[in-house]
N, C-alpha and C positions, 0 to 999 in steps of 0.2 A: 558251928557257924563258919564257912566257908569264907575265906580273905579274896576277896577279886585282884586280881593282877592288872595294874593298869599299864595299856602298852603306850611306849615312847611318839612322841607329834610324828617322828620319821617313819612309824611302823604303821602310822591310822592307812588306813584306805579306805577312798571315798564309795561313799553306797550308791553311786550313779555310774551307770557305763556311758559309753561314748556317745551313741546314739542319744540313750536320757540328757546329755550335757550336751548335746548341739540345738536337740530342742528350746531345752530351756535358756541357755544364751544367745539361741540365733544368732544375727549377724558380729558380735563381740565370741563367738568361740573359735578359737584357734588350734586347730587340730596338731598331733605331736609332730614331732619330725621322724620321717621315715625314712632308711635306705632307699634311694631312685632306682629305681628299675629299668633297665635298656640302656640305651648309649651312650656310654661313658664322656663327661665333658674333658675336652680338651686344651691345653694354650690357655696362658692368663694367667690374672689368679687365682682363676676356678679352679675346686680340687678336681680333677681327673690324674691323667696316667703319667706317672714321672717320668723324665726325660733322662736317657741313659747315655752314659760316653761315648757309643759308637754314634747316637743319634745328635747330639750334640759337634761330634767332629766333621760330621757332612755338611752345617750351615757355613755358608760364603761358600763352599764348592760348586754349587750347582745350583740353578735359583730355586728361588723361593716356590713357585710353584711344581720344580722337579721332585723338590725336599720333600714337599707336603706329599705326593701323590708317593711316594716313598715311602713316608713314615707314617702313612694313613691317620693323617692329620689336616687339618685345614692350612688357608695360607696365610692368612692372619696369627695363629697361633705360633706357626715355623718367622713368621716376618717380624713380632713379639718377643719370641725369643730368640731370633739373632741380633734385635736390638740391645736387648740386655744385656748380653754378654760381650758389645761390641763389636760383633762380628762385621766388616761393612759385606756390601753385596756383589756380586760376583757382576750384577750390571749397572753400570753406573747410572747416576740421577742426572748427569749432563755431560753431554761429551762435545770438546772443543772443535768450533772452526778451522779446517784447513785453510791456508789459502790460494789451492784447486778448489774446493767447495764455493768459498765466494766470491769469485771468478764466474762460476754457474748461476749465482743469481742473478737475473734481469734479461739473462741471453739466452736460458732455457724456460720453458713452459716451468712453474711452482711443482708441477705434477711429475714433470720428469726430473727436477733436482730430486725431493723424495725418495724417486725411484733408485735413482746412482748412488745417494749418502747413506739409505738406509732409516731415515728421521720420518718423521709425520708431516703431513702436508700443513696443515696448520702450522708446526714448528720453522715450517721453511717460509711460510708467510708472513709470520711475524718477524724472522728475521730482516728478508728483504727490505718490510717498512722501516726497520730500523735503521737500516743503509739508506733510507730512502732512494731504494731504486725504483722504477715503473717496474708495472708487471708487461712480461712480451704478450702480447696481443696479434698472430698469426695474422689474423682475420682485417683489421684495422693498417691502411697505409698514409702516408703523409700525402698532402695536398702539393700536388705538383703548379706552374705557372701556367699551363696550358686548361687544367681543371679551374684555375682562380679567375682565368680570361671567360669562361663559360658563366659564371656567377655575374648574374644583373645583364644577362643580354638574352637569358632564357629564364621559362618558369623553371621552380625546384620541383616539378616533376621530370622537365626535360634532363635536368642537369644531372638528377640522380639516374636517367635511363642513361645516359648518353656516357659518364662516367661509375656506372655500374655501383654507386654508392644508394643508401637509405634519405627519404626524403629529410628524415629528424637529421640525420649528417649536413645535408644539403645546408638544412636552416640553420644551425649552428655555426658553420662553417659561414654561412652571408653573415650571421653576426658578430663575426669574429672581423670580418671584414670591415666593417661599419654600414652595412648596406642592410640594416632593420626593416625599413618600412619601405622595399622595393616591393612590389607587385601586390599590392595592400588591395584585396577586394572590397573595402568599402569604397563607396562613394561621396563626391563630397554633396553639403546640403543645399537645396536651392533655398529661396526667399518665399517659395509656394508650400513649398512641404516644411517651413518653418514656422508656418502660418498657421497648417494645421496643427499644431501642439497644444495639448489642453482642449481644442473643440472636441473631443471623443475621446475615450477609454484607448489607454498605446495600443490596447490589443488591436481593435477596429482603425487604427491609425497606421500599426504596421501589416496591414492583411491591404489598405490602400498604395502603401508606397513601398510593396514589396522589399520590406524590411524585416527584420527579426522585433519580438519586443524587447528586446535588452537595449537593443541600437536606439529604438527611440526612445526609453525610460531614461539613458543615460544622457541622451542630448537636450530633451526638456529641463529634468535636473540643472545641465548643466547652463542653461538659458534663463534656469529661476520661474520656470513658468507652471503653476500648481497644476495639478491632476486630477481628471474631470472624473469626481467618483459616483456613481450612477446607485452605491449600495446606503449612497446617505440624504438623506433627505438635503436639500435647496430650499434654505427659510426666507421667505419675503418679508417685507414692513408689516402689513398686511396680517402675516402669519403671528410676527413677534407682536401685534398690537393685541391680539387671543391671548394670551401667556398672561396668566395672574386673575385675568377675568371671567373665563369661563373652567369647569374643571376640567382638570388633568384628562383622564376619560373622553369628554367629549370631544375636546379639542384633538387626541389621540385619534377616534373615530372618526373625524370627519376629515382628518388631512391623510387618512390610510398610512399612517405609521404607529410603532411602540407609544406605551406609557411611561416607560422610560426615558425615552427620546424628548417627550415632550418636558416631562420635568426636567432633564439637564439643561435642556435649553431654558427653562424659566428660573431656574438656581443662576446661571450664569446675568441675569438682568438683574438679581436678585428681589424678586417677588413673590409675594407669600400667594399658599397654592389656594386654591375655592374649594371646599368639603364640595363632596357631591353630592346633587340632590337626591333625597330618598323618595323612593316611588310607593304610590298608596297600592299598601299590599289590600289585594282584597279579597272577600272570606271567600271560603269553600260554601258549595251550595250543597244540599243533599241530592240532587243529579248528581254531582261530580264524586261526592264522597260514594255513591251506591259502584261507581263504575274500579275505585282500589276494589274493590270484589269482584270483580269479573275479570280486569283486564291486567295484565305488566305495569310494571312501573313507567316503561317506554310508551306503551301504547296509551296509558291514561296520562301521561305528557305532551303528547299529542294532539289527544284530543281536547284537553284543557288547554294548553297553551300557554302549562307552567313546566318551568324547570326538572330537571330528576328530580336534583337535589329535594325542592320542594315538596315533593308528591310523595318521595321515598321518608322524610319528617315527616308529615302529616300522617302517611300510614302506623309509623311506629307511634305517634302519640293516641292513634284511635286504637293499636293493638290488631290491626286486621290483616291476615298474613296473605302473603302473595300467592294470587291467584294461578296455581298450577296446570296449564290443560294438559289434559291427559289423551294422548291419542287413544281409536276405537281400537278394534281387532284390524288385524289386516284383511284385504279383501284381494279377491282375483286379482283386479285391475293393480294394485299396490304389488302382488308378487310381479308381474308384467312385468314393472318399471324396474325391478333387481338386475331382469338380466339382459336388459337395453343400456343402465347410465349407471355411472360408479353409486358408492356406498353414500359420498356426499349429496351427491345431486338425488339421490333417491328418498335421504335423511328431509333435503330442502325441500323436497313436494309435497311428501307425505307429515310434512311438521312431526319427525321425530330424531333421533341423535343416532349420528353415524354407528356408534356401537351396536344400538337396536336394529339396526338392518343387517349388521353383517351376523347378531345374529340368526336372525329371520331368513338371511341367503344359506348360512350353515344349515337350517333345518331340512331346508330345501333341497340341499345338496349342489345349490348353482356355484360355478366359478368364479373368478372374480372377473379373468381375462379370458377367452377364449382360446383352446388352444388351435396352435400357429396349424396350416393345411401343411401336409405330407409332401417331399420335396418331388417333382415330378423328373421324368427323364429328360425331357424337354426343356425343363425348365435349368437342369443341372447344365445341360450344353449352351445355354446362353451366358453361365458364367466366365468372366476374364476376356467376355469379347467387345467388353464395352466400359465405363467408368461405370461404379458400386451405385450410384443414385439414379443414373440412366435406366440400368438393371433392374433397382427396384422399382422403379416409375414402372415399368413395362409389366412387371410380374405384380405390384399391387402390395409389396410385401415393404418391410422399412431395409433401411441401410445397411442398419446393424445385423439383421436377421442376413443379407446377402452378405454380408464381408463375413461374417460367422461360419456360412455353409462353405463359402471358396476357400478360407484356409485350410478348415476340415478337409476338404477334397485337392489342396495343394495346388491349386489354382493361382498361378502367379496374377498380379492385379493389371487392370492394363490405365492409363493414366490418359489423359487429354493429349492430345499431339501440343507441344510449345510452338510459341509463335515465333516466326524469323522475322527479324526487324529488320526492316531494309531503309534506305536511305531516304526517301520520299516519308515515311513511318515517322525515321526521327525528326525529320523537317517538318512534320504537323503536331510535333510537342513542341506546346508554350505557343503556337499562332492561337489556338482557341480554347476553351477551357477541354478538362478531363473529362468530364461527362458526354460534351461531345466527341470528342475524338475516342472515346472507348465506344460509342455506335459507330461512330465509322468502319473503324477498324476491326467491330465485331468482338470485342475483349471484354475483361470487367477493368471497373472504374480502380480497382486496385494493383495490378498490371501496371495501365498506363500510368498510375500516378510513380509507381514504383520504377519505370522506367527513364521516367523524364528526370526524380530526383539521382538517378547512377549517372546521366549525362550532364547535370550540373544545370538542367533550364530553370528557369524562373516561371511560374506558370503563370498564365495568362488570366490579367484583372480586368475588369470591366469597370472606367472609371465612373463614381457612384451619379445617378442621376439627381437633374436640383429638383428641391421639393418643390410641389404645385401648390397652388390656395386647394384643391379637392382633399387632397392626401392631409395636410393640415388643419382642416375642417374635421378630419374624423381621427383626430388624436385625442384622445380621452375617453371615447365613445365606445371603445370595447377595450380587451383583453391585447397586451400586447402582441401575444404571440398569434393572435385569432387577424390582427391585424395587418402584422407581419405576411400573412401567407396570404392576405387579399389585394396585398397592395405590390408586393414582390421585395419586400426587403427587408434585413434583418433585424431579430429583437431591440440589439443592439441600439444601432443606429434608430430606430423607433423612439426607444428610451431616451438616449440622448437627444434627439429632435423636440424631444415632448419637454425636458427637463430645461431647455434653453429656451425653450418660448414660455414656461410656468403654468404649463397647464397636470393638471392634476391627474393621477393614475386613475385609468375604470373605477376600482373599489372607491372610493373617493368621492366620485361623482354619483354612485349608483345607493351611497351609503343615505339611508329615510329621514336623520337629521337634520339634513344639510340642505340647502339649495342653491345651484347653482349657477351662475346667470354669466354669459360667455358672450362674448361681440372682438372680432376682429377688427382690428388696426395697421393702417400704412406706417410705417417707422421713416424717418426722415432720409434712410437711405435705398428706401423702395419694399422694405420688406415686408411680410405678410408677420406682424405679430398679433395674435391671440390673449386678449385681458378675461383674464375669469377672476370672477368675486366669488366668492364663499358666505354663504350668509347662513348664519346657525339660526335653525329654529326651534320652535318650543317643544322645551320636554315632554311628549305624551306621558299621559299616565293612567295605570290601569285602574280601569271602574271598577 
């Protein structure tokens, strides 16, 4: 019988190599420590390479960066260990004030002190603020009595030509003086143009009295005079007498505004709202249900005279799936149309899907686009003798295609001749509008506009003509904008015309509801006012 010899816990070794032990611990294995390989760390208390007496007696002689580039060491590690051993530095951390040095602040450029002491420009800026001296400013001189005599007898652009300064100087300088509000381009307000405030939206009010809209937003404000907002309904007696008694809905529909709108306004009386009437739904026939088998959901809406929503329920409840057409084969005539009109418009005739055509043009071998004709000799020598849109006009080709072939052939471009304005020119900006004076002069409308704004004119208003009993007789009667252009005047002012007399937008009056019944009236100070009633009537409802 053989005695086993059992070995000591310090002599076991484990039956897993390193590979088996990484596996099985994943992220908790911790591999041993190894000798690093390559470059040795330096400085610190990292172990690297000991620092020996010669290399030690060169800190503070020479800096810190000469050190290191010496002992093939970093600078951190030589700037580390001349800390420790208290070495100081051979360049100092601050060096003092002469006073030749600051004597130079305030009477030299910051840039040229720098320059003479040796320091940093920053360090020399911060200085001076300390001393609280000004920086020299070469460029900047003091205001003489002869330049202060020019201030308030000319404008600040004369002033700044005349003494060779910046307008921002100019204005600074008046305000220095106390002369703030000299040459003030506003004007002041008359009793007429104060009148207008609040009849019309500021926009339509400063496009009359040749103002900005800030200038007259800020003067009504400051008059207390409210703001005529054209994007909110104007409730009458009339209108507030509807709220609570008919519903929300209808009442919505017949004044052509939100459901919304009309509930805050009846929350605010506070009146409880009318459920809406339910409409007799009525049945499907078997006409109607035979035609969910033939046709769309659109098209058997259609013809019914129900809803999607509806038609697309009632097919899910019968179970009948939507009628698919299927285009034929294609035919001659059908390939024809590929390579006449794009892929859409060919999809749109033939009732089938742009994919299916393109790829029915692929079988074909048709293009999409045609390619562009061959540039001709002739055609090449008309290039850069005219503007690029001229060019193509004449040759039948696009713009793009000619500015393409001229650079290719290095064709410099040639541009419209610029107009010289001449004095008669500027003297017909601001007498009559820009549209006409751009046919006069033969220009575009954006030229003249752009020339008249560099010369500071005010362009020319035509003040608004009074409205007729004609023109107020057919307010309501169409679309604003449809009216605008029949009558010569803007939406705007349309809108507003319409909403001070209470007469009711197009939709409104055109809505199957409602009826409308309209008679004009003299007002006591001659004016033509328009009374419309609203009269709701009964709810149809479907057989």
């Amino acid at each position: 019988m053989t005695r086993s010899v059992r070995r000591k816990p310090t002599e076991r070794r484990l039956p897993f190599k390193e590979r088996e032990l990484k596996r099985l611990l994943r992220h908790a294995y911790q591999p041993p420590l190894r000798p690093q390989k390559g470059r040795r760390l330096r400085g610190g208390g990292e172990p690297g390479r000991e620092w020996t007496q010669a290399e030690m007696q060169l800190l503070g002689k020479v800096t810190d960066r000469e050190a290191a580039c010496r002992l093939d060491r970093t600078v951190a590690a030589v700037a580390q260990k001349r800390h420790l051993l208290g070495i100081p530095s051979i360049v100092p951390a601050f060096r003092q004030w002469t006073g030749k040095e600051l004597n130079w602040l305030g009477k030299l450029p910051d840039a040229e002190v720098a320059k003479r002491t040796g320091r940093t420009l920053y360090g020399v800026t911060l200085k001076r603020w300390a001393l609280g001296r000004p920086m020299l400013n070469p460029k900047s001189r003091r205001w003489t009595t002869r330049e202060d005599r020019l201030i308030g007898r000319y404008s600040d652009e004369e002033v700044a030509r005349r003494c060779g300064r910046t307008k921002g100087a100019v204005q600074l300088r008046r305000s220095v003086l106390g002369m703030g509000k000299m040459f003030a381009r506003s004007r002041a307000w008359t009793d007429a143009e104060t009148k207008l405030l609040g009849t019309a939206p500021d926009r339509e009010i400063a496009r009359r009295l040749i103002r900005t809209t800030l200038a007259v937003t800020i003067r009504r404000v400051k008059l207390g005079i409210p703001a005529l907002r054209l994007d909110r309904h104007q409730w009458t007696k009339r209108e507030d007498g509807l709220l609570g008694k008919l519903p929300d809905g209808d009442v919505a529909k017949g004044l052509g505004i939100s459901r919304a709108a009309v509930a805050r306004r009846r929350r605010q009386f506070g009146r409880v709202a009318v459920p809406p009437r339910k409409l007799a739904v009525s049945r499907w026939t078997e006409e109607e249900i035979s035609l969910l088998r033939k046709f769309p959901v659109n098209e058997v809406a259609r013809r019914t005279g129900r809803t999607v929503e509806s038609v697309t329920r009632k097919r899910q409840q019968l179970g009948v799936r939507l009628a698919a057409a299927r285009p034929g084969p294609w035919t001659p005539r059908d390939d024809g149309l590929i390579a006449r009109f794009s892929d859409k418009e060919v999809a749109r005739r033939t009732q089938r899907t742009p994919a299916m055509v393109r790829k029915r043009r692929y079988a074909l071998g048709i293009l999409r686009m045609p390619r562009a004709a061959r540039w001709m000799p002739q055609e090449e020598r008309l290039l850069g003798t005219g503007p690029d849109d001229e060019i193509a006009r004449q040759l039948g080709r696009s713009v793009v295609a000619v500015r393409e072939r001229r650079v290719k052939l290095r064709i410099p471009a040639r541009s419209r001749a610029r107009h010289r304005w001449t004095r008669e020119d500027d003297a017909l900006l601001g007498t009559i509008p820009d549209r006409e004076a751009a046919q006069r002069l033969g220009l575009g409308l954006k030229a003249v506009k752009s020339r008249r704004q560099k010369l500071g004119i005010a362009p020319a208003s035509q003040p608004a003509a009074p409205w007729t009993k004609a023109e107020d007789t057919l307010l309501g009667t169409m679309p604003n904008r449809d009216l605008a252009e029949k009558i010569g005047r803007t939406v705007i002012a349309i809108r507003g015309r319409r909403k001070k007399l209470g007469i009711p937008p197009f939709n409104a009056r055109s809505a199957p509801d409602w009826k409308v019944a309209a008679h004009s009236t003299r007002t006591g100070s001659g004016r033509l006012r328009r009374v419309v009633k609203r009269i709701p009537a009964r709810r149809r409802t479907r057989a």
